[in-house]
CHARMM internal coordinates of N, CA and C (Angstrom, degrees):
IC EDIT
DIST 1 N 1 CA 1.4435
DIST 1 CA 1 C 1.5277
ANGL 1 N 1 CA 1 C 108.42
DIST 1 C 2 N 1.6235
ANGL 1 CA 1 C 2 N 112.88
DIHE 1 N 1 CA 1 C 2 N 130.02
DIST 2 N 2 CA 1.3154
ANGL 1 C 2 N 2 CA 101.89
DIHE 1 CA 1 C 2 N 2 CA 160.40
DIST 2 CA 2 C 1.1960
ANGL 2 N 2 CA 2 C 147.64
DIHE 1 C 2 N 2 CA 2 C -106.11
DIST 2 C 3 N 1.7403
ANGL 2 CA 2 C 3 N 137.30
DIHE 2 N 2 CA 2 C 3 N 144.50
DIST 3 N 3 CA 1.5403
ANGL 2 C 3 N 3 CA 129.48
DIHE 2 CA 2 C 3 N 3 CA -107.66
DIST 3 CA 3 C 1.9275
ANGL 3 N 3 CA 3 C 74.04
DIHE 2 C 3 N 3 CA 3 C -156.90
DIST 3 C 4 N 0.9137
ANGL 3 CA 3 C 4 N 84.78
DIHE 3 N 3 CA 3 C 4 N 108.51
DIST 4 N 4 CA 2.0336
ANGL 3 C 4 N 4 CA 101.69
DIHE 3 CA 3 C 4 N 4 CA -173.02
DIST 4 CA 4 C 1.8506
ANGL 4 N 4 CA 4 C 108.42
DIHE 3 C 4 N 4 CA 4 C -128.94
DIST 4 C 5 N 1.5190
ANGL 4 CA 4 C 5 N 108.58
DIHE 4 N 4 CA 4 C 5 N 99.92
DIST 5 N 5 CA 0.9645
ANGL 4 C 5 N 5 CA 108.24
DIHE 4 CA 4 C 5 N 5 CA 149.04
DIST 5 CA 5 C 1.5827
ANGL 5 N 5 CA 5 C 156.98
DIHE 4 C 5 N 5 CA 5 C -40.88
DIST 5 C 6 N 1.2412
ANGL 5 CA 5 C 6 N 146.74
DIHE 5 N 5 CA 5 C 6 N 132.43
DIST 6 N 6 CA 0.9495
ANGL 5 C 6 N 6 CA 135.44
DIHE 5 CA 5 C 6 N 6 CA -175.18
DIST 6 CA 6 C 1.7242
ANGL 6 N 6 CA 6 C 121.57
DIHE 5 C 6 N 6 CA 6 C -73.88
DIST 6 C 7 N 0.9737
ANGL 6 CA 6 C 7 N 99.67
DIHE 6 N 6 CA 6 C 7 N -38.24
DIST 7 N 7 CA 1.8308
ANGL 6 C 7 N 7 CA 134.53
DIHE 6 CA 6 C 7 N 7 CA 166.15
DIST 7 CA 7 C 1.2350
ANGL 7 N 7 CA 7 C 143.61
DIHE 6 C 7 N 7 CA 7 C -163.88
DIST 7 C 8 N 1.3177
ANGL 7 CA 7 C 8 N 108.77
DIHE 7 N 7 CA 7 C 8 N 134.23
DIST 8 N 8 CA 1.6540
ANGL 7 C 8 N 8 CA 114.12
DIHE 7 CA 7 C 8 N 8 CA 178.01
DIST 8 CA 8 C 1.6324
ANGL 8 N 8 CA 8 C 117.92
DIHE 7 C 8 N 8 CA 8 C -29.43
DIST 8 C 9 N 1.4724
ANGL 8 CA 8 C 9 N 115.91
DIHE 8 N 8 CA 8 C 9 N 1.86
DIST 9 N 9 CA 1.3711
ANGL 8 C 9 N 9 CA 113.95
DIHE 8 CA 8 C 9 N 9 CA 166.73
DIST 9 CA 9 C 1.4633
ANGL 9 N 9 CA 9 C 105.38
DIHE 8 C 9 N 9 CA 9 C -94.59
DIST 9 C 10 N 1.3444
ANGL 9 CA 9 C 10 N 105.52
DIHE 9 N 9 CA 9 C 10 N -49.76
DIST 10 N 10 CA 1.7769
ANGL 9 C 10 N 10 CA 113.30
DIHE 9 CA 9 C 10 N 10 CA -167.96
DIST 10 CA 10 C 1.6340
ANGL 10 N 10 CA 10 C 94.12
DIHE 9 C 10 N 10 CA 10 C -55.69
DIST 10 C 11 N 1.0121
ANGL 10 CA 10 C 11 N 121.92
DIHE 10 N 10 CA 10 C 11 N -48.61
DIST 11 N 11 CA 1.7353
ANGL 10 C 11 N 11 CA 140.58
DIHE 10 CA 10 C 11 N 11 CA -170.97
DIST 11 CA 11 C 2.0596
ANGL 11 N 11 CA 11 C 99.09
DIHE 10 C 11 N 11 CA 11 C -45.06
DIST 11 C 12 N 1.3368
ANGL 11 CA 11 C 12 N 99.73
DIHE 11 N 11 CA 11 C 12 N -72.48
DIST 12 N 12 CA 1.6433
ANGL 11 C 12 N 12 CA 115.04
DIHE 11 CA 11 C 12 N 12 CA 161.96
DIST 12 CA 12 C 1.5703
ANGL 12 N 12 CA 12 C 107.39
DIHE 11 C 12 N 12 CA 12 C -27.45
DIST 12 C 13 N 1.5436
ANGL 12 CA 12 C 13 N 99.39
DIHE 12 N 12 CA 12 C 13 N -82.25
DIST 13 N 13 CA 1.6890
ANGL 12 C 13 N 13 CA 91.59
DIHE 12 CA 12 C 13 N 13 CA -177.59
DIST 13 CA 13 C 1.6439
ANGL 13 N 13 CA 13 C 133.44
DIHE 12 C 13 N 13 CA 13 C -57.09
DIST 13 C 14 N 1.2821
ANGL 13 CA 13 C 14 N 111.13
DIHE 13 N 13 CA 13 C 14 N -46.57
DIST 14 N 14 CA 1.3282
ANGL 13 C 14 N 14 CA 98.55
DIHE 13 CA 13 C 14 N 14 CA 161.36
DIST 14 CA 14 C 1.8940
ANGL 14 N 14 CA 14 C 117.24
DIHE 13 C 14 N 14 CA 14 C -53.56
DIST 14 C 15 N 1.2967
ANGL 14 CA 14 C 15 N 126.15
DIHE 14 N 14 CA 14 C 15 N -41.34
DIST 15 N 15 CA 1.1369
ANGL 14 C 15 N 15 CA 121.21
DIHE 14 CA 14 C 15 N 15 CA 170.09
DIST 15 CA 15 C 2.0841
ANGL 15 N 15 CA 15 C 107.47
DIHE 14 C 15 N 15 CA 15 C -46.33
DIST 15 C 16 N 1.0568
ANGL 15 CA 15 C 16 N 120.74
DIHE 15 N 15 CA 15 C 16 N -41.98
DIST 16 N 16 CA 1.7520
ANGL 15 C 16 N 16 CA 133.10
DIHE 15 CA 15 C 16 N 16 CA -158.43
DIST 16 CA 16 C 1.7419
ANGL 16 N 16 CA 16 C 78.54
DIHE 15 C 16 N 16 CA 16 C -98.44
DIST 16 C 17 N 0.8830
ANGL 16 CA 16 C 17 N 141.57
DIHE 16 N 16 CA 16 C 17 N -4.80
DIST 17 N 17 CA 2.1389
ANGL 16 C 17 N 17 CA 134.71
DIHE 16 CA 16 C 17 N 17 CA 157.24
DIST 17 CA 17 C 1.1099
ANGL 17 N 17 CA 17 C 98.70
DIHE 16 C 17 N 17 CA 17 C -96.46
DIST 17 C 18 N 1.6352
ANGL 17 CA 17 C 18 N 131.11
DIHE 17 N 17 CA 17 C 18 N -41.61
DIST 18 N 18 CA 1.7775
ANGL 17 C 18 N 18 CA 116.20
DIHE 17 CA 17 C 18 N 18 CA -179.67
DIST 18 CA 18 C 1.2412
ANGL 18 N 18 CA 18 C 115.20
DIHE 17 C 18 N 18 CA 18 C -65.09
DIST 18 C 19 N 1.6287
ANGL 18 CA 18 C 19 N 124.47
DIHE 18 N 18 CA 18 C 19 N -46.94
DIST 19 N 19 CA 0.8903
ANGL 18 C 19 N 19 CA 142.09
DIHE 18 CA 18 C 19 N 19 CA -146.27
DIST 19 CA 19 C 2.2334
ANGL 19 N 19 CA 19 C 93.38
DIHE 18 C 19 N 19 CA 19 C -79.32
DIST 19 C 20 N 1.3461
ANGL 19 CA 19 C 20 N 123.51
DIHE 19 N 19 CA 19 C 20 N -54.47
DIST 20 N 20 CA 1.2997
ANGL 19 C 20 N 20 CA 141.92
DIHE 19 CA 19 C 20 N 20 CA 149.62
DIST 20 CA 20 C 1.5112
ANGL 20 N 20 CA 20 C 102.35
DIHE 19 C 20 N 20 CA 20 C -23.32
DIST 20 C 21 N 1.3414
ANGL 20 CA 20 C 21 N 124.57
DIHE 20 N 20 CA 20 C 21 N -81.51
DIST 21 N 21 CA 1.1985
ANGL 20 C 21 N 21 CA 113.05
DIHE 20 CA 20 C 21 N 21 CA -157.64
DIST 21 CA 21 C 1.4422
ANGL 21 N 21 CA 21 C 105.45
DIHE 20 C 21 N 21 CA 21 C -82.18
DIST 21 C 22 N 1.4548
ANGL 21 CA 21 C 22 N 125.81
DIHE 21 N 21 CA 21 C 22 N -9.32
DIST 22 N 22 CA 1.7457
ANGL 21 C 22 N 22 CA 124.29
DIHE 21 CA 21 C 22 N 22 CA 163.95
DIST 22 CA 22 C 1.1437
ANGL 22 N 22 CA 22 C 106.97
DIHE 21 C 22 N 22 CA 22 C -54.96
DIST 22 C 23 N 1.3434
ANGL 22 CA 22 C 23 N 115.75
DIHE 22 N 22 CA 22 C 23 N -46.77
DIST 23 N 23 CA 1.7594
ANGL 22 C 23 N 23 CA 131.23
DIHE 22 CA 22 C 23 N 23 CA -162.15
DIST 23 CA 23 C 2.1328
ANGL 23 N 23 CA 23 C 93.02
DIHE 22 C 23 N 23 CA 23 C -59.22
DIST 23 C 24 N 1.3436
ANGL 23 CA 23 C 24 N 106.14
DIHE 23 N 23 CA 23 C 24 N -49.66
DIST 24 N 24 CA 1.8898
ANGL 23 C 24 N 24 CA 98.52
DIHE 23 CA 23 C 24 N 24 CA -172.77
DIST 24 CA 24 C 1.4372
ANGL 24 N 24 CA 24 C 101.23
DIHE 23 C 24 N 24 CA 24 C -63.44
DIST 24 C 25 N 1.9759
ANGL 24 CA 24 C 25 N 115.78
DIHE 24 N 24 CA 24 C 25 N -44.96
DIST 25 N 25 CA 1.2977
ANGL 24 C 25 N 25 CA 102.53
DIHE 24 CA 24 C 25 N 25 CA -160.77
DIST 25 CA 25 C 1.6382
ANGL 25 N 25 CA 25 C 123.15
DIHE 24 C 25 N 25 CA 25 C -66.27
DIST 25 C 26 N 1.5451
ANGL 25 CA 25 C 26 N 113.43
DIHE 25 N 25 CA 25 C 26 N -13.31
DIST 26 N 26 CA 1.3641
ANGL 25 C 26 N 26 CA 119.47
DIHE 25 CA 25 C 26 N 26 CA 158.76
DIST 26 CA 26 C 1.2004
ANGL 26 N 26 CA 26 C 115.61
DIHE 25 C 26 N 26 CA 26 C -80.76
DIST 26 C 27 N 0.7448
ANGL 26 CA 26 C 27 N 128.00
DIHE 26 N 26 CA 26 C 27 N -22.30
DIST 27 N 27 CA 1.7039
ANGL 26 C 27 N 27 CA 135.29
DIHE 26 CA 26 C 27 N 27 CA 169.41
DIST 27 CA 27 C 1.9787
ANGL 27 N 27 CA 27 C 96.59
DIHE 26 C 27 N 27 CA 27 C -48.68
DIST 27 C 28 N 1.4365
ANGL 27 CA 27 C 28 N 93.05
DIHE 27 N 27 CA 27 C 28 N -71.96
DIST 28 N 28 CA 1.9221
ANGL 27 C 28 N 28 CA 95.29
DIHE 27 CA 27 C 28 N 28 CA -176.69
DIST 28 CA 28 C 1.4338
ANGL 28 N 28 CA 28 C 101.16
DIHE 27 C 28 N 28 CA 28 C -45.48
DIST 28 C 29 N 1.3346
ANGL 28 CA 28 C 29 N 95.48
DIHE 28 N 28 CA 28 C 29 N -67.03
DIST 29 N 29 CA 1.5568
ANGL 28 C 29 N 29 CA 86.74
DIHE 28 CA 28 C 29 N 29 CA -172.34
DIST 29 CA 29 C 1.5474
ANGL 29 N 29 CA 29 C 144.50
DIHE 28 C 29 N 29 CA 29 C -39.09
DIST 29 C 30 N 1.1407
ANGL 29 CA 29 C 30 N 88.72
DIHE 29 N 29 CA 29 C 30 N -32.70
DIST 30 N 30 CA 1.9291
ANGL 29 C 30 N 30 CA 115.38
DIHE 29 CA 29 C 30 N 30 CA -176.11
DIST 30 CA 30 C 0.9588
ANGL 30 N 30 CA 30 C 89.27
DIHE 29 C 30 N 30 CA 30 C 79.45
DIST 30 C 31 N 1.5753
ANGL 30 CA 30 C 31 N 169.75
DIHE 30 N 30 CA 30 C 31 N 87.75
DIST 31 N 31 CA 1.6700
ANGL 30 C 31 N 31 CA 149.18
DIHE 30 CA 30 C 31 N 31 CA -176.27
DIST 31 CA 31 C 1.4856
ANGL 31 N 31 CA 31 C 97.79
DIHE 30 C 31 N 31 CA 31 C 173.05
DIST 31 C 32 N 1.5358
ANGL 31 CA 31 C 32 N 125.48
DIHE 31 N 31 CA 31 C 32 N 152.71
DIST 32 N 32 CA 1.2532
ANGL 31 C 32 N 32 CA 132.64
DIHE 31 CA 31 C 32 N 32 CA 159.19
DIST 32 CA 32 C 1.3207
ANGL 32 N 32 CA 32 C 94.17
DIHE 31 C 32 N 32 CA 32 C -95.07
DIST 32 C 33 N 1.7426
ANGL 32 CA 32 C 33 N 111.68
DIHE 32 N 32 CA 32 C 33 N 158.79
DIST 33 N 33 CA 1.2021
ANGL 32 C 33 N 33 CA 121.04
DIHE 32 CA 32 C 33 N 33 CA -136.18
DIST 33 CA 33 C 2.1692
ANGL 33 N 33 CA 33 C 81.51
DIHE 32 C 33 N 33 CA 33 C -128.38
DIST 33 C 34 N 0.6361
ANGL 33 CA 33 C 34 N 157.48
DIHE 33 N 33 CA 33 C 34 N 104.40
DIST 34 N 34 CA 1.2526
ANGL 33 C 34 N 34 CA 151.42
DIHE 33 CA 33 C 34 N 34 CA -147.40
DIST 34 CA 34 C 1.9917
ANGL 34 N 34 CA 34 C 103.94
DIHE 33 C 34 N 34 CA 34 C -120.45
DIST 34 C 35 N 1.3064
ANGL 34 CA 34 C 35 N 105.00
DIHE 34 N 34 CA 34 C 35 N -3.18
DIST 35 N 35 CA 1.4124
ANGL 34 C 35 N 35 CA 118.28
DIHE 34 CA 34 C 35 N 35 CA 173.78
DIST 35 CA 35 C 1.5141
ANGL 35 N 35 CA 35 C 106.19
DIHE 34 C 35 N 35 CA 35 C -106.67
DIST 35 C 36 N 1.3591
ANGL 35 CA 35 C 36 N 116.99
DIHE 35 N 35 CA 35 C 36 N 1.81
DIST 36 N 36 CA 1.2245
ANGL 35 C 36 N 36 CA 112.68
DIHE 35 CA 35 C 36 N 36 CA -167.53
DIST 36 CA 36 C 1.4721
ANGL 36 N 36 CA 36 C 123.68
DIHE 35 C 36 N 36 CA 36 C -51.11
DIST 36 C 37 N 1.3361
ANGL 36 CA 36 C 37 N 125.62
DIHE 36 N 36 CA 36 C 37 N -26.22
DIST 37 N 37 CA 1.7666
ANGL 36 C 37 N 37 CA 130.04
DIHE 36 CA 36 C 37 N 37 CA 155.78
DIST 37 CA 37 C 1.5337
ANGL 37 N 37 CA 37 C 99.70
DIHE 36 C 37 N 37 CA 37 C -30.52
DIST 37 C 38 N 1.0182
ANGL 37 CA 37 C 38 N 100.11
DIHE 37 N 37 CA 37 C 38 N -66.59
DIST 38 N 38 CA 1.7188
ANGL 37 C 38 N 38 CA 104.29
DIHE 37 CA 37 C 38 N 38 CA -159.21
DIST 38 CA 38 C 1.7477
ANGL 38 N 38 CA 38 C 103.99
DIHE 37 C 38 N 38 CA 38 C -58.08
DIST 38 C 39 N 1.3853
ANGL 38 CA 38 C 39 N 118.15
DIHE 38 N 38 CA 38 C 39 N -40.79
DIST 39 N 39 CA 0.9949
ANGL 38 C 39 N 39 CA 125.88
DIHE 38 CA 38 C 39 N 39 CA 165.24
DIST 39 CA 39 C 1.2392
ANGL 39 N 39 CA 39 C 129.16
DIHE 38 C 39 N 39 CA 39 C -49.37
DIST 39 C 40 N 1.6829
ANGL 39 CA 39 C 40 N 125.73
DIHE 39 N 39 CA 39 C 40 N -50.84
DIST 40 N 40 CA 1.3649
ANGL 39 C 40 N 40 CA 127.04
DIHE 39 CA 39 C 40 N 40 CA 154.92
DIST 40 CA 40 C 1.7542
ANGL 40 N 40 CA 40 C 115.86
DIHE 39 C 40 N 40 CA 40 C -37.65
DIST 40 C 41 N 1.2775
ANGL 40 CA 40 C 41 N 112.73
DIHE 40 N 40 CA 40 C 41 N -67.30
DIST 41 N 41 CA 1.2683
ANGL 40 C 41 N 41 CA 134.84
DIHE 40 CA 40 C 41 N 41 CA -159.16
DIST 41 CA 41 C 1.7832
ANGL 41 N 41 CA 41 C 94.23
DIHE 40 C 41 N 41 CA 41 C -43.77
DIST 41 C 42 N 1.4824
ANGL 41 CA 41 C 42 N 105.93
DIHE 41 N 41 CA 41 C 42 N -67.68
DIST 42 N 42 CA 1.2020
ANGL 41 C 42 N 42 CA 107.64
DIHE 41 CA 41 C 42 N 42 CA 170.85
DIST 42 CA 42 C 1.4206
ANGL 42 N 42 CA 42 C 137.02
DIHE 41 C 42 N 42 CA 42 C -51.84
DIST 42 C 43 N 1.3655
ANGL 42 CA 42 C 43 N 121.64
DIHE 42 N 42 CA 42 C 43 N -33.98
DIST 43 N 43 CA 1.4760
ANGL 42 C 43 N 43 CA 125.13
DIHE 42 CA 42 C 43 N 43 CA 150.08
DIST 43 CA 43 C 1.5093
ANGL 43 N 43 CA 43 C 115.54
DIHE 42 C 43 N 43 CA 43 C -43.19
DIST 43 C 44 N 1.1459
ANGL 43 CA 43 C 44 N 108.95
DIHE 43 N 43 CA 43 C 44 N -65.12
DIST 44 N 44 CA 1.9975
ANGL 43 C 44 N 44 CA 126.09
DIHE 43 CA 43 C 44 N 44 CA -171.18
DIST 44 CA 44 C 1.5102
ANGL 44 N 44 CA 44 C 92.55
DIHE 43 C 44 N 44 CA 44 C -52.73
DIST 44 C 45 N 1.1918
ANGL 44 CA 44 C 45 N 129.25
DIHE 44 N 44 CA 44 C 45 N -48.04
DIST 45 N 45 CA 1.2211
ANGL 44 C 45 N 45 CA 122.22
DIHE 44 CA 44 C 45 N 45 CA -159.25
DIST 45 CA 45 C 1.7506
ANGL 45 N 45 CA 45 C 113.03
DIHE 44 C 45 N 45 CA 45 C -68.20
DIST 45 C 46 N 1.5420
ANGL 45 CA 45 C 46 N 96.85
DIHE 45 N 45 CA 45 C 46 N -50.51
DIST 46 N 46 CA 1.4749
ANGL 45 C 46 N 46 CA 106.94
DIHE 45 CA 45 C 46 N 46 CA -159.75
DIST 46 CA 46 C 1.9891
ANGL 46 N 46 CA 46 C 99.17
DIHE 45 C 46 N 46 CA 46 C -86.72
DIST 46 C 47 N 1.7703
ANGL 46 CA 46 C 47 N 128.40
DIHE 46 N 46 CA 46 C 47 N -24.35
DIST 47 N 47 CA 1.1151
ANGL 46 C 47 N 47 CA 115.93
DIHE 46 CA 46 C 47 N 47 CA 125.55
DIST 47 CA 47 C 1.2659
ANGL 47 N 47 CA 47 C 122.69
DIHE 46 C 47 N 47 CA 47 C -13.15
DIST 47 C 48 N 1.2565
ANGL 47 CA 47 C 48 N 111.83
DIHE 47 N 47 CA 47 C 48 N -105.41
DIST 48 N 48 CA 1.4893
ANGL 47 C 48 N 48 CA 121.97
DIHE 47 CA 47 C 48 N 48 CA -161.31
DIST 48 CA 48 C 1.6339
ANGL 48 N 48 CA 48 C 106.18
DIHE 47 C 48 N 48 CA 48 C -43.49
DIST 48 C 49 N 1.3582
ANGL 48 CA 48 C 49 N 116.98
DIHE 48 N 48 CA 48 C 49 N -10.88
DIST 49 N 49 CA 1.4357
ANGL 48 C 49 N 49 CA 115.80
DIHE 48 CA 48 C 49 N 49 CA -159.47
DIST 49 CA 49 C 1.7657
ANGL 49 N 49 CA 49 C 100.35
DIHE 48 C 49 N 49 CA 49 C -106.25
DIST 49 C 50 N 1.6780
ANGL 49 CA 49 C 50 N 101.68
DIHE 49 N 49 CA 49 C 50 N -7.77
DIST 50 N 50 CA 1.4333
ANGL 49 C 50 N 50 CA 100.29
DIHE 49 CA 49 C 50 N 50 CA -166.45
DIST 50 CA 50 C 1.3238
ANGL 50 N 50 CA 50 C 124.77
DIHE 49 C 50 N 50 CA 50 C 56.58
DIST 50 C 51 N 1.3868
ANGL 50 CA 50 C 51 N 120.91
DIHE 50 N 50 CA 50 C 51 N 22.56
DIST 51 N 51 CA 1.2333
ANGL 50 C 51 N 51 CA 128.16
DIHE 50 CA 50 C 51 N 51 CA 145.05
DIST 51 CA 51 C 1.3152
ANGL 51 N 51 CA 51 C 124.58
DIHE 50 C 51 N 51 CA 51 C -88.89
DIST 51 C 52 N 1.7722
ANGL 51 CA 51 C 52 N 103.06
DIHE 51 N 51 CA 51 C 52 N 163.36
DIST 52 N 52 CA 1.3271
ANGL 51 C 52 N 52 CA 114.19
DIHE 51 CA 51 C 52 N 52 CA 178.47
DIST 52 CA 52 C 1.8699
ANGL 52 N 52 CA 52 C 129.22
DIHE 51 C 52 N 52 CA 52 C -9.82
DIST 52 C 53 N 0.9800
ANGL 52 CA 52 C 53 N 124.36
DIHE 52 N 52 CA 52 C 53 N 128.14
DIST 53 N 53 CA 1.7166
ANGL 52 C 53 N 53 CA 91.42
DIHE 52 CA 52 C 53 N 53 CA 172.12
DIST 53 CA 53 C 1.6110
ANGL 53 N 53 CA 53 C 105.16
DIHE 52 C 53 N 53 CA 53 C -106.20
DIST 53 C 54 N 1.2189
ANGL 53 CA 53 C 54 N 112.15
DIHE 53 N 53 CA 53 C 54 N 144.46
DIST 54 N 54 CA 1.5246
ANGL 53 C 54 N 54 CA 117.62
DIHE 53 CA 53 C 54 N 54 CA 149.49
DIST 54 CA 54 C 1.6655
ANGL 54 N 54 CA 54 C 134.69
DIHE 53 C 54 N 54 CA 54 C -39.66
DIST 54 C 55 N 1.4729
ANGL 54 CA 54 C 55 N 129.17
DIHE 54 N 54 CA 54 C 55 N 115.76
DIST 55 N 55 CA 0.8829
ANGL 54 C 55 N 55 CA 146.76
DIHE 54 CA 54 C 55 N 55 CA -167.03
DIST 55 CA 55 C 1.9019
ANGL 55 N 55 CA 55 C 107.41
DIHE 54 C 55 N 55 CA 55 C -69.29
END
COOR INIT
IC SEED 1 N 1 CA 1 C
IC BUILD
């Protein structure tokens, strides 16, 4: 799916909401998350998509 910013600001903030809700999902986990790219990507996406988000 493609997930198109409006601007390198909107781009930032959703990055500073992935980056936020990465920070809890290692939290559950107890664990650093070392896939975490893939993890962003998938947040930003399904965000912007108003779908579900990943825990």
């Amino acid at each position: 799916m493609a997930t198109i910013y409006e601007s390198a600001g909107d781009l930032a903030e959703a990055l500073r909401r992935a980056a936020k809700a990465h920070g809890k999902h290692e939290e559950l986990t107890g664990q650093d998350d070392p896939d975490w790219p893939d993890w962003y990507a998938l947040y930003m996406v399904r965000e912007h998509a108003g779908e579900e988000l990943p825990t």
